[in-house]
C-alpha positions as CSV (number, residue, x, y, z in Angstrom):
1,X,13.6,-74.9,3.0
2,X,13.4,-71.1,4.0
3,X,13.6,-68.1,1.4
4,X,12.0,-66.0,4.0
5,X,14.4,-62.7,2.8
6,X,13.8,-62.8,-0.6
7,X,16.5,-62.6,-2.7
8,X,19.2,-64.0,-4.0
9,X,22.9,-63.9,-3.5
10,X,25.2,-64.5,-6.9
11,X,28.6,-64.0,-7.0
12,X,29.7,-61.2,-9.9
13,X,32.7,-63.5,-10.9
14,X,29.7,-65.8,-12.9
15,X,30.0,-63.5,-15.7
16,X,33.8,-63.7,-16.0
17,X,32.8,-67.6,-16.5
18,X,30.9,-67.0,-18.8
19,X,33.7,-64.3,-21.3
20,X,36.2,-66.6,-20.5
21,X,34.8,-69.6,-21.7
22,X,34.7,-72.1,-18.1
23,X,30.3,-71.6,-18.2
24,X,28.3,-71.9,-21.3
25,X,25.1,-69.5,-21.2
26,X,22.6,-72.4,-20.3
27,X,25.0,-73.9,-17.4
28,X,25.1,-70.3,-16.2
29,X,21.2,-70.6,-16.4
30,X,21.0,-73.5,-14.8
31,X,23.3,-72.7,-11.6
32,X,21.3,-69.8,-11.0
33,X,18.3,-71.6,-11.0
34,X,19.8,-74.3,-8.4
35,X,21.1,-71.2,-6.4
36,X,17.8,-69.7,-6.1
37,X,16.2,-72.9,-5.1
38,X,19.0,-74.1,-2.7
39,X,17.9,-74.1,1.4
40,X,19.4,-71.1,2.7
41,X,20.3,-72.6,6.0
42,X,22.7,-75.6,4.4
43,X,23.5,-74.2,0.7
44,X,21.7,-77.5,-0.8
45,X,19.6,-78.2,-3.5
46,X,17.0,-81.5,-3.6
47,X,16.5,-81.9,-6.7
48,X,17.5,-83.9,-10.3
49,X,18.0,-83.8,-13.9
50,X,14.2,-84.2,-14.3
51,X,13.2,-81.3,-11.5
52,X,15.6,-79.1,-13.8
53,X,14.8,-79.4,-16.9
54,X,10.9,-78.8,-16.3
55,X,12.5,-75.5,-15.1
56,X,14.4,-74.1,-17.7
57,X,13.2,-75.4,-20.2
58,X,15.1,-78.3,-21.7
59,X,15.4,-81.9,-22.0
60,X,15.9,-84.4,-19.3
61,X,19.3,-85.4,-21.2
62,X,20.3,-82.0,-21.7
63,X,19.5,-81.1,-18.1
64,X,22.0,-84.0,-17.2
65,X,24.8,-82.8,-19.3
66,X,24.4,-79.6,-17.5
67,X,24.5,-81.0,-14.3
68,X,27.3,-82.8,-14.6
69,X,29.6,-80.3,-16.5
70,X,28.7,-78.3,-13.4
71,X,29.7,-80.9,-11.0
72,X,33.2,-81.4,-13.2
73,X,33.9,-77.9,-12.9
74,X,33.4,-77.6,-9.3
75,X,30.1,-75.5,-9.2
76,X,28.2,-78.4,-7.6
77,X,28.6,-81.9,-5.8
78,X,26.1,-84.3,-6.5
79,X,24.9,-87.3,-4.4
80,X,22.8,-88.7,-6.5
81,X,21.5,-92.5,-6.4
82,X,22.4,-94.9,-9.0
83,X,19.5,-96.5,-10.6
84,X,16.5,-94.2,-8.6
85,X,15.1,-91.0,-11.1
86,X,14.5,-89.7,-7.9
87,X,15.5,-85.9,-6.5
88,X,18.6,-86.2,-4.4
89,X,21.4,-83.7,-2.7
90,X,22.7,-81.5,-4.9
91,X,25.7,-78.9,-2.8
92,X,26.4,-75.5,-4.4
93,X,30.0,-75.1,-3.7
94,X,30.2,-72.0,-2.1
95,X,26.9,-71.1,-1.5
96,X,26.4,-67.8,1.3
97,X,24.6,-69.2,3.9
98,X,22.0,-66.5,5.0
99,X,19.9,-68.6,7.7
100,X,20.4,-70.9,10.3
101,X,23.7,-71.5,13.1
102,X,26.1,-71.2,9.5
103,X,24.6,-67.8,8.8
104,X,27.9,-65.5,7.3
105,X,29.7,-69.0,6.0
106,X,30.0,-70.4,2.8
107,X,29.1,-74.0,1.8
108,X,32.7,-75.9,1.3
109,X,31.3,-78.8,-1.1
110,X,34.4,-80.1,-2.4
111,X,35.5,-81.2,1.1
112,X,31.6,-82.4,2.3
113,X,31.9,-86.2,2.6
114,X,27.6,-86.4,2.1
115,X,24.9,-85.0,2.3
116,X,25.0,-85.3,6.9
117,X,28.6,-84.4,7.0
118,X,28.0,-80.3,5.2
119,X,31.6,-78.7,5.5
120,X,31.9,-74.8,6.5
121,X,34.4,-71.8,6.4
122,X,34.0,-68.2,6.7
123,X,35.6,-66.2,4.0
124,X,38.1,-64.0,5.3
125,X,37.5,-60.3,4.6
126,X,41.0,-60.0,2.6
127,X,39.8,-63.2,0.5
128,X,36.3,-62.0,-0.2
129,X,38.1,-58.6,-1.4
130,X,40.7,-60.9,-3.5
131,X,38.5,-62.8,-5.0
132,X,35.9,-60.1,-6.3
133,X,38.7,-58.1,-7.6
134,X,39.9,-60.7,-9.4
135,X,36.4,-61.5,-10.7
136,X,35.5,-58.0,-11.8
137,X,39.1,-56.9,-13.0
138,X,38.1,-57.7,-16.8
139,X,34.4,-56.6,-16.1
140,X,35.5,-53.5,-14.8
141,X,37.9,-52.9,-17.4
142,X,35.0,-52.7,-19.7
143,X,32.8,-51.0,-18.4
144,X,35.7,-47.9,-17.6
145,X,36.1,-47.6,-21.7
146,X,32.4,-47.8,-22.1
147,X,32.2,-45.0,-19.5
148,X,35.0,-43.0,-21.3
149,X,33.3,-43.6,-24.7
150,X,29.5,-42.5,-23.5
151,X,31.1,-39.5,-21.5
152,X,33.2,-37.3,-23.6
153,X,36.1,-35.5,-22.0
154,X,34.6,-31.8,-21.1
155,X,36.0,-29.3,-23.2
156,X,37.9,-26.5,-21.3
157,X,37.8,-23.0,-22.2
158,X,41.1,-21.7,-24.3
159,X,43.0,-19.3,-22.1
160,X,41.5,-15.5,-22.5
161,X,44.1,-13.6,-25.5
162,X,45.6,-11.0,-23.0
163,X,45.8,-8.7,-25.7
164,X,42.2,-8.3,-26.3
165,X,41.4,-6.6,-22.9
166,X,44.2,-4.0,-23.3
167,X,43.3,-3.6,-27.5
168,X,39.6,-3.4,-26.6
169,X,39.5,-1.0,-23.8
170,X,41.9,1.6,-26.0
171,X,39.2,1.2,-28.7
172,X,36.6,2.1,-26.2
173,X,38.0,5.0,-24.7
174,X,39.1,6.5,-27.9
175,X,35.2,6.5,-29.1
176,X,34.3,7.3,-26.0
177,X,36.5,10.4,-26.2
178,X,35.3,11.4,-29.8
179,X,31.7,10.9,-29.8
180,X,31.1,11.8,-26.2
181,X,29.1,8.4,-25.9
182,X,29.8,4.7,-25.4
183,X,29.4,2.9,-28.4
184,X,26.1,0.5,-28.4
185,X,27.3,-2.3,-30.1
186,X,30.6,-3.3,-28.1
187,X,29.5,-6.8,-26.7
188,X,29.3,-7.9,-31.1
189,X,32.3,-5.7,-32.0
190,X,34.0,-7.6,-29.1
191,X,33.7,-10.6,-30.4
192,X,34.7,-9.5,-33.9
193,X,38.2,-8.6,-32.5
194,X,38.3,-12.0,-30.7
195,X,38.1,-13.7,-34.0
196,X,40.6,-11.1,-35.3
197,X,43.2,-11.8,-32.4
198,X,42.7,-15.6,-33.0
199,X,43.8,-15.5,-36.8
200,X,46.8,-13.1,-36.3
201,X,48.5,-13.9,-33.2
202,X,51.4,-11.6,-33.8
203,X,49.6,-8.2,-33.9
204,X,50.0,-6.4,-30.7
205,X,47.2,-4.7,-28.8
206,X,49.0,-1.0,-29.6
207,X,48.9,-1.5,-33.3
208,X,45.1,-2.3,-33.2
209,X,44.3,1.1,-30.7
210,X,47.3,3.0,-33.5
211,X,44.6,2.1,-36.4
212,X,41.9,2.4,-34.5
213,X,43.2,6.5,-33.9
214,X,43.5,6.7,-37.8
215,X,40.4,5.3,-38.5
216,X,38.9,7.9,-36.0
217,X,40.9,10.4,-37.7
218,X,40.1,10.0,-41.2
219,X,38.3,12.3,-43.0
220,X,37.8,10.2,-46.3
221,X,33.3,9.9,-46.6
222,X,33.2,6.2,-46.6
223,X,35.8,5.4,-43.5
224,X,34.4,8.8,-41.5
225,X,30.3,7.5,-42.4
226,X,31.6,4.4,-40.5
227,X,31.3,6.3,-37.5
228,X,34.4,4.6,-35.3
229,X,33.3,0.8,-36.0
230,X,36.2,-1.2,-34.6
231,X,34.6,-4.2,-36.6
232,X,35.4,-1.8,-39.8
233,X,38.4,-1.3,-38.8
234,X,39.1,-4.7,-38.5
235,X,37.9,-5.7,-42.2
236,X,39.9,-2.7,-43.5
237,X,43.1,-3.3,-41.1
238,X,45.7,-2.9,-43.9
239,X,44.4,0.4,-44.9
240,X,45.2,2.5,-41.8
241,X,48.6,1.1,-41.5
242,X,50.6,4.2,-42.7
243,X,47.9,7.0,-41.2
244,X,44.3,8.7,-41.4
245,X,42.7,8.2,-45.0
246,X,41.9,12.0,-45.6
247,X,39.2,12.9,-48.4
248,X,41.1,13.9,-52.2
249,X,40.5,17.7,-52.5
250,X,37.6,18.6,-55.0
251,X,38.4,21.1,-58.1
252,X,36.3,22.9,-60.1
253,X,35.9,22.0,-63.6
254,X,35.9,24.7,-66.3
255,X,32.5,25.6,-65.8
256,X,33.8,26.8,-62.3
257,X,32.1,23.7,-60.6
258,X,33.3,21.3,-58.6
259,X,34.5,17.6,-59.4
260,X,33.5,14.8,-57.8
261,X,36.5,12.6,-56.9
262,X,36.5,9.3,-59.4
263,X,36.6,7.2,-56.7
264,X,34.3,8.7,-54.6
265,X,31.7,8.8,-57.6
266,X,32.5,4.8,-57.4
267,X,31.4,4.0,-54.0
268,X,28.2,6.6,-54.4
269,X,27.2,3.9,-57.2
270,X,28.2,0.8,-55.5
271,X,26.4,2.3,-52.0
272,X,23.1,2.9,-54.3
273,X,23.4,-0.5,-56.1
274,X,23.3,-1.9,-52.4
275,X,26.7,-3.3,-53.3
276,X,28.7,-1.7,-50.9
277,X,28.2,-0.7,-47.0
């Protein structure tokens, strides 16, 4: 018997015998050990129910059972010899022959006469390919959902809001323009108006650089100490809608000095309670 490459050929389709019911788990067991022990030259196993079951692990009447629900199904063909507990011929139907003058053939033991008369074919390449697809069509089936489960689909970016580039860069310029300097915080005010333009998809990028101007313009304390924040602009956007908020004139009192607007006095207090920024 030569093993001389050291490995063994299965076919895949064994575990589609196994999910569909044709193989139990211990004759699946039990073929492979007769493959791997099988000459390589002939595809045939010497060997019995007693040989086997000292392998894997069972008993001798067990070991029989599983050789001859093998045979029934067409794994093997036995030639065994009635009466005689001795190892006899046991042909792996369809064994790849890897040594010898039938090296590239496969062992044909439903139509082998005995032991001396071993039939051969060669698989033909469209077969082989037949035949594995068949085999792994089920297996394969699984393992693409457990592939799309374990993967998850890779998310792709939403489409860049048009209007922010044009509403941005008008914000920019505008500060730019007033202050004489680029503002240092644009990158975080940026993102501020992305969130912005996401929740109210039907303001248009002039409206935002209109308010923007009349936030810029305002001369009310609390707006003008804001100094052109586009994010407080953004948080206040209903305020601006109808102009600059200009600062409520201060009159003198009685005493000849001057008031202090009401609601000026109330954001003074909030600001100093640490209520208000």
């Amino acid at each position: 018997m030569t093993k001389a490459n050291g490995f063994l050929q299965l076919r895949r389709g064994l575990w589609e015998h196994l999910r569909d019911g044709r193989m139990s788990h211990m004759d699946a067991l039990a073929f492979i050990y007769i493959v791997s022990q099988a000459d390589t030259r002939t595809g045939v196993w010497n060997g019995s129910a007693s040989s086997l079951a000292g392998e894997i692990v069972v008993s001798p009447r067990n070991a029989r059972r599983l050789l001859e629900h093998l045979s029934a199904a067409g794994y093997l063909k036995r030639f065994s010899v009635p009466g005689k507990h001795i190892c006899y011929p046991i042909l792996v139907h369809k064994y790849p022959i890897s040594d010898g003058e039938h090296k590239g053939e496969h062992l044909d033991a439903a139509n082998s006469t005995s032991p001396t008369l071993l039939q051969y074919k060669r698989a033909k390449t469209g077969e082989q390919e037949c035949e594995h697809k068949g085999e792994q069509k089920a297996s394969q089936k699984i393992l693409d959902t457990r592939d799309k489960k374990q993967r998850p689909a890779a998310k792709t970016a939403p489409p860049a809001d048009p209007r922010h580039k044009e509403a941005f860069d008008s914000c920019f310029e505008a500060y730019r323009v007033r202050f004489g300097v680029v503002p240092t915080c644009a990158g975080r005010e940026a993102k501020t108006l992305q969130g912005f333009l996401r929740e109210h998809s039907s303001i248009p990028a002039e409206e935002i650089a209109r308010r923007y101007r009349n936030l810029l313009d305002s001369t009310d304390r609390w707006h003008g100490e804001k100094h052109g924040s586009l994010a407080h602009l953004l948080s206040n956007f209903d305020v601006f809608a109808d102009g600059p908020i200009l600062a409520v004139p201060q009159k003198g009192g009685s005493d000849g000095k001057p008031r202090i607007n009401p609601e000026q006095r109330t954001r003074d207090n909030l600001r100093a309670a640490g209520l208000l920024n």
